[in-house]
N, C-alpha and C positions, 0 to 999 in steps of 0.2 A: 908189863905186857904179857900178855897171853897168848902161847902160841895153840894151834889148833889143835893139837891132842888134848892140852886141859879144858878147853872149850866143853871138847866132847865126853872128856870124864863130866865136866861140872854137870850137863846137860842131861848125860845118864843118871845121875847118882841121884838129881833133882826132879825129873821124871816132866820136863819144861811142855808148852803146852806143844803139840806134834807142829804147828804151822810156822811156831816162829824157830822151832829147830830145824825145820827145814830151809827158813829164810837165813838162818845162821851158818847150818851148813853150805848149802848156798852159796854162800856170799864169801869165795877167797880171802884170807889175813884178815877179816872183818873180825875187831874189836866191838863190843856192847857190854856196856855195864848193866847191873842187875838193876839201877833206875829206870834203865831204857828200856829194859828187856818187858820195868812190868807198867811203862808208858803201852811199848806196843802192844800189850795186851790190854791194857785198857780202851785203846783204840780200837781192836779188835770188837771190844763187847759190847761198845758201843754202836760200831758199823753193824752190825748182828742186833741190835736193840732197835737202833734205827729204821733198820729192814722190818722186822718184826712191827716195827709199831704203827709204818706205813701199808705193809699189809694188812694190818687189824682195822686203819680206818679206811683202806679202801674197803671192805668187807662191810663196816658199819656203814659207810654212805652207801654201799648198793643196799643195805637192808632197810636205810630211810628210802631211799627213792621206792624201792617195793611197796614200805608200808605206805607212802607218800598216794601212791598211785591208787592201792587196793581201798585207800579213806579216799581218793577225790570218783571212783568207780563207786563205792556203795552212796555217797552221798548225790553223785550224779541219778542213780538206781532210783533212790531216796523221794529225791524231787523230780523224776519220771514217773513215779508211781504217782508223788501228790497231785501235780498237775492232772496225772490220769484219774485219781480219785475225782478230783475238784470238778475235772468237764464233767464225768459220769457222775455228778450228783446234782452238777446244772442241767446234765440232762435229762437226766429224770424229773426235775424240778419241770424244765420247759414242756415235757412230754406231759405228765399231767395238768400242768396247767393248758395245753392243748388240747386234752382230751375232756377236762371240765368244762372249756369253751365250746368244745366240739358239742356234749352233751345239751348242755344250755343252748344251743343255737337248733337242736332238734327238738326238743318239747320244746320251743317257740313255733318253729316249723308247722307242728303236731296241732296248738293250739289253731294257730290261724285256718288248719284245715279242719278243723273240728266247726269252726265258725261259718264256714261258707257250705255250699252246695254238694254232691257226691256223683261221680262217675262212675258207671261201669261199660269197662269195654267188651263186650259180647263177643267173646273168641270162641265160641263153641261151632265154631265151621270150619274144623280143619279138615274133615274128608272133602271139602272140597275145593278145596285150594291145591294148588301145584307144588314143588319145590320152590322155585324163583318165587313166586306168591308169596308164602311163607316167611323167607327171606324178608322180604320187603314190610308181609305187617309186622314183625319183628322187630326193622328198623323205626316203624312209624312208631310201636309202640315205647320204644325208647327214645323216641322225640318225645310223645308225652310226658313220658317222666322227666325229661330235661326240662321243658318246660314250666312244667309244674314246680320242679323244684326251684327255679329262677326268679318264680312267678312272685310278687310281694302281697298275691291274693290268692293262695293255693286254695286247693280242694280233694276231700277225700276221693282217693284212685283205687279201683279195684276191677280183677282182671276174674272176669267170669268163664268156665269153657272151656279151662286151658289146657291142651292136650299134651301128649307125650312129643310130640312131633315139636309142637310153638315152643315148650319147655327145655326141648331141648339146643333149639335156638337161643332163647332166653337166656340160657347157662352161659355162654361165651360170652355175655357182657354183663355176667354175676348179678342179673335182677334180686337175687335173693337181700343184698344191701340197698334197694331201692329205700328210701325211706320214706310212709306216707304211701303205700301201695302193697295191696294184700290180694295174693294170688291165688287163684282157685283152680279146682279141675270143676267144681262144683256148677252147674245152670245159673241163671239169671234170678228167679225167683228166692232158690235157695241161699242166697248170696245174700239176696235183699233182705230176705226173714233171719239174719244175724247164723245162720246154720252154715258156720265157717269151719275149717279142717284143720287151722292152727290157733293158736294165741297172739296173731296178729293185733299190732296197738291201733288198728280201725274198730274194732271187734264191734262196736257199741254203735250202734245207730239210729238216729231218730227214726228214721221211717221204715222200722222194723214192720213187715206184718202187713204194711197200709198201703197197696194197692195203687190208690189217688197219689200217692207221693212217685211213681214211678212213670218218668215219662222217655218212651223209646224215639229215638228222633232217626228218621226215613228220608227220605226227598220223597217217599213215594203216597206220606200222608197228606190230608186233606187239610188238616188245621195247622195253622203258622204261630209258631211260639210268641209269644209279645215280650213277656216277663219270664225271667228266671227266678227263683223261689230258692231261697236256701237251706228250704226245709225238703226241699225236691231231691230224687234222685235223679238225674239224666243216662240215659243209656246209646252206645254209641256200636250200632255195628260193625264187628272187625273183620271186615268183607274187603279184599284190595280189588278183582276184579267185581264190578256188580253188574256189569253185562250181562254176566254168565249166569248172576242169582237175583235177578231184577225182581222185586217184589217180595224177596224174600223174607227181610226184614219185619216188613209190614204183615207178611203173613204169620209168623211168629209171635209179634207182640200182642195178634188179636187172638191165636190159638191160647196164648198165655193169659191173657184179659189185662192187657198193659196198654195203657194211653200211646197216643200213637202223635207224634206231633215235626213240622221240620223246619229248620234254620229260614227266617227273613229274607233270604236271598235276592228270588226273586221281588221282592217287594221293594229292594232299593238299587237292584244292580240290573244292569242287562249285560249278557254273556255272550262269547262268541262262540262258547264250547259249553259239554256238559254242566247242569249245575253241582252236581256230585262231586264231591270232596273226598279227601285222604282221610283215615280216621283222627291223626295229626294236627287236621287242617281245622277240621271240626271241634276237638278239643281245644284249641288254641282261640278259637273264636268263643268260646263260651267264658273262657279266663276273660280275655279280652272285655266281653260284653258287663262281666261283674266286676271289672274294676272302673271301666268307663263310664259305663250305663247308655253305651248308644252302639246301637245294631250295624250302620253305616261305617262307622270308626272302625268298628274291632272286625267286620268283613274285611275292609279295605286292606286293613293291614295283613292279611294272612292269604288273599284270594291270590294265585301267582299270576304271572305275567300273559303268561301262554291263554290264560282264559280273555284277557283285554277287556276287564272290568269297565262300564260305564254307570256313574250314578243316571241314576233316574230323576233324583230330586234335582239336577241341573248342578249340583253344589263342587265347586272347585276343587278338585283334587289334591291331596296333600300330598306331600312326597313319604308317602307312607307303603309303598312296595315291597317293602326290603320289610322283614320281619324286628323288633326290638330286641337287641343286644344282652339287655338287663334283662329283658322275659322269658327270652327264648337260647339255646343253644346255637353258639357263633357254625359257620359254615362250616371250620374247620373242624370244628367236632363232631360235623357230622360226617365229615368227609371220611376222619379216624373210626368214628361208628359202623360207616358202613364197610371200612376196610377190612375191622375186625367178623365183621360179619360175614366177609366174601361178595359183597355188593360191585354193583357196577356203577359207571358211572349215571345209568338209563335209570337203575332204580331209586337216584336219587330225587327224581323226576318224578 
């Protein structure tokens, strides 16, 4: 047996480790053999190894979950980007082939108006027109181009006369992308003799020069059109009140030495009101007459209500009032037309 003083000799002389000399001091008449003593230090180095190896793999699983996270982040990054690649190369893909459709459905456009007939709207009488005037040939003139463009029988559009004032109307509903319509500050003459002011794709015209090919239509001339010509140009006064310029027309196309000639009207209709039409109303009946080939028809359909058209030939009435959908610009864009214009609802009329 060992009493507690050789204990402490053993323990100094041996230099034991500090924790279980304290467990032995410690620990009153407590006997330990040097088996025990180097069990409990093996258990010691163990519990201490244990620690140690449990915090080394908590440390290694937070650094998989890190890496874990930062690979399913770049690879999510990865296939955000592809997916973003892939739309943006279908869309580009869709975009051009939109714009090659887009392109091919105008040189068809072009063609067809290259085949048919030629207008010009005589806008050279903006001194005397009003503001609200203005206005309103503005909007008609932008039913023209709806039209036309709708039309499955177009025909070359050109705006002669065109002043600072109408131009500047024109601007708010971007006539410069009309397509198929080539705008002038330029007269009527100069317009005809190909002596245009840009590189407009009308540029080329049969009836450069020739006079006979130009006929001004009036209500106010003697001779009544029969036939349209598609070697002709017609020309259409862009006069909205003509009260106020009664004969003017007429007198211009004879000061110029231009054929003077006016719509069938009378010749199949009888009227309750003027027979004088919107400049609109007039172009719309001349598409009409070249795709139908009858006077009557292509009136009927464009004459409005307010006048109470009656045929003369006796011939039953179509339900033809309402203007065509496929030919012409639905209501409602005209209604956004003239919104954008500052229209009222009078000058729809």
């Amino acid at each position: 047996m060992y009493s507690r003083e050789m204990l402490e000799d053993i323990l100094e002389h041996k230099k034991e480790d500090s924790h279980i000399e304290n467990s032995i001091l410690n620990a009153p008449n407590a006997i330990i053999s040097k088996n025990q003593m180097k069990r409990n230090r093996r258990e010691e180095y163990l519990k201490i190894k244990k620690k140690q190896r449990k915090e080394k793999e908590k440390i290694e699983k937070k650094e998989a979950r890190e890496l874990k996270n930062k690979l399913q982040y770049v690879d999510g990054v990865s296939s955000e980007k592809d997916r973003s690649d892939q739309s943006l190369v279908h869309s580009n893909i869709s975009s051009e082939a939109r714009a090659e459709k887009k392109e091919a459905e105008i040189l068809t456009f072009l063609a067809k108006c290259e085949s048919n007939f030629s207008i010009i709207i005589d806008c050279n009488w903006e001194s005397n027109h009003s503001e609200s005037a203005l206005k309103s040939l503005s909007q008609q003139l932008m039913f023209c181009y709806s039209c036309n463009r709708h039309n499955s029988n177009p025909c070359r559009l050109f705006l002669s006369g065109v002043g600072p004032l109408i131009r500047q109307k024109l601007e708010k509903i971007h006539y410069d992308n009309w397509v198929g319509v080539s705008t002038h500050f330029k007269d009527i003459l100069e317009v005809a003799d190909g002596n245009l002011d840009d590189d407009n794709e009308l540029k080329v015209m049969s009836w450069q020069g020739d006079k006979t090919r130009l006929v001004y239509l009036t209500s106010d001339a003697e001779e009544v059109i029969e036939d349209l010509d598609p070697n002709c140009c017609y020309i259409i006064g862009g006069i909205v009140d003509r009260n106020s310029l009664k004969g003017a027309t007429l007198a211009k196309a004879k000061r110029l030495g231009i054929r003077t000639a006016q719509l069938p009207i009378k010749k199949h209709f009888a009227l309750s009101a003027t027979h004088v039409l919107t400049v609109n109303h007039v172009f719309e009946i001349l598409l009409n007459v070249a795709k139908t080939g009858s006077w009557p028809q292509a009136i009927e359909k464009v004459l409005p209500k307010r006048k109470t058209p009656s045929r003369l030939d006796g011939a039953n009435k179509d339900d033809t009032e309402s203007r065509p959908t496929e030919e012409c610009v639905k209501e409602t864009d005209d209604i956004a037309i003239a919104t954008s214009l500052d229209l009222t609802q009078s000058d729809l009329t």
